[in-house]
C-alpha positions in Angstrom: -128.0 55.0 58.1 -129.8 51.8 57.1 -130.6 51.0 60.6 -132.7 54.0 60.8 -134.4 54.1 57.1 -134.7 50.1 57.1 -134.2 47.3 54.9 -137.1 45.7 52.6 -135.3 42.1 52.7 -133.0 40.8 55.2 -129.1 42.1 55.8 -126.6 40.2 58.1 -123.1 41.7 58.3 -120.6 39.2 59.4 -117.9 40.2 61.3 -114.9 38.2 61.8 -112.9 39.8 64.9 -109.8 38.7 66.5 -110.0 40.2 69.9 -106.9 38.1 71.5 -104.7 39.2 68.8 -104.4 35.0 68.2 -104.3 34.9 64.4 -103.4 38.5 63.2 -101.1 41.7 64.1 -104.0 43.8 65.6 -106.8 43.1 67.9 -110.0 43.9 66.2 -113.2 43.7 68.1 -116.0 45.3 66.8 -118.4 44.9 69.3 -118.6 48.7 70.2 -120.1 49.3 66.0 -123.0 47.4 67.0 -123.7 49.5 69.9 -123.1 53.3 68.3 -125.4 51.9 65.5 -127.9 50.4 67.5 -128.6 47.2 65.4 -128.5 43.9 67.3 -125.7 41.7 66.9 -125.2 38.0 67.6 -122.2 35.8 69.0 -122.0 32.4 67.9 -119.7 30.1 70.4 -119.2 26.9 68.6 -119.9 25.9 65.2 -122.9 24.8 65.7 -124.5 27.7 67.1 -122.7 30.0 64.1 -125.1 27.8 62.1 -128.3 28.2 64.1 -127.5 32.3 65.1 -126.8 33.0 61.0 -130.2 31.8 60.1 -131.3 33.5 63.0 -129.9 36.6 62.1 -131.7 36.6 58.4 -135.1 36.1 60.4 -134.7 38.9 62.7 -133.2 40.8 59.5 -136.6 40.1 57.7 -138.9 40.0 60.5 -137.8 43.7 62.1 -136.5 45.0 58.8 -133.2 46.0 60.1 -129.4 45.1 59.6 -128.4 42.4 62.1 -124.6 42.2 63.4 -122.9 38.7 63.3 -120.1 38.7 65.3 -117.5 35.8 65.2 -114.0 35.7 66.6 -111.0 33.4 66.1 -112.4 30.4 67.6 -115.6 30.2 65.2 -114.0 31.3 62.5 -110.9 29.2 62.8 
């Protein structure tokens, strides 16, 4: 997978979960994806910090040369 072979650039996958079932017919948290393909992942709070973790996200990308998880749920998304 790429987190094994590496990325030359930077790659952020942004996941946009629901976990309380608040906005959609299933629960979807993908937390678990990060884990079992051992790439960090980050979990913005607030708007603000969405900001500051995705930039974060493409420097850790870059720097380490690996995919980075971005994990939002229905309150930063919404």
């Amino acid at each position: 997978t790429v987190a094994y072979t590496g990325v030359p650039g930077a790659l952020v996958i942004v996941s946009a979960d629901d976990p309380g079932m608040h906005s959609s017919q299933n629960e979807q948290d993908n937390r678990n994806f990060a884990k079992a393909a051992g790439v960090p992942m980050l979990e913005p709070s607030d708007s603000q910090e969405a900001y500051d973790l995705t930039r974060e996200a493409f420097r850790l990308s870059h720097t380490h040369q690996i995919p980075v998880l971005l994990r939002m749920t229905t309150r930063t998304c919404h």
